[in-house]
Residue, then its C-alpha position, 0 to 999 in steps of 0.5 A: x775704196x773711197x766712199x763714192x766707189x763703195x756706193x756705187x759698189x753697194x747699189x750694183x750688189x744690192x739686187x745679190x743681196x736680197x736673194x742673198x738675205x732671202x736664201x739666209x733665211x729660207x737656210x735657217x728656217x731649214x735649221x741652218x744654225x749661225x755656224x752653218x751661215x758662217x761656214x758658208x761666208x767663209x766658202x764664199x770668200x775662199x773661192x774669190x779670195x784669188x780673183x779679187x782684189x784683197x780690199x774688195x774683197x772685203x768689202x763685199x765680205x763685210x756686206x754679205x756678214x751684214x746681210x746674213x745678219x739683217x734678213x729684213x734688208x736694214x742697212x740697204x743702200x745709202 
């Protein structure tokens, strides 16, 4: 995706990736360890992997990891 169209992508997903950020964090204040995110990263890209184009796909996947690793929200849109 060209950069234009990864802002644009990254503005729209934003709203996901808060509650995304805050469901990570109510996880491990469970006791969710790192694994069990990852584990959960990895269903997520499981179940989309036939629905979305492969470079998407990637793309979100990279912005969903960088979530589950800033629950404060750093590295939010540009």
């Amino acid at each position: 995706m060209d950069e234009e169209a990864c802002r644009f992508a990254r503005k729209m997903i934003e709203p996901m990736l808060r509650a995304f950020r805050q469901e990570v964090s109510e996880q491990r204040k469970g006791g969710a360890s790192e694994a069990d995110i990852e584990a959960m990263l990895a269903r997520i890209e499981s179940l989309n992997r036939d629905s979305m184009d492969v470079d998407q796909l990637a793309f979100f996947m990279h912005l969903f990891r960088e979530a589950s690793r800033n629950p404060e929200g750093s590295g939010t849109v540009q």
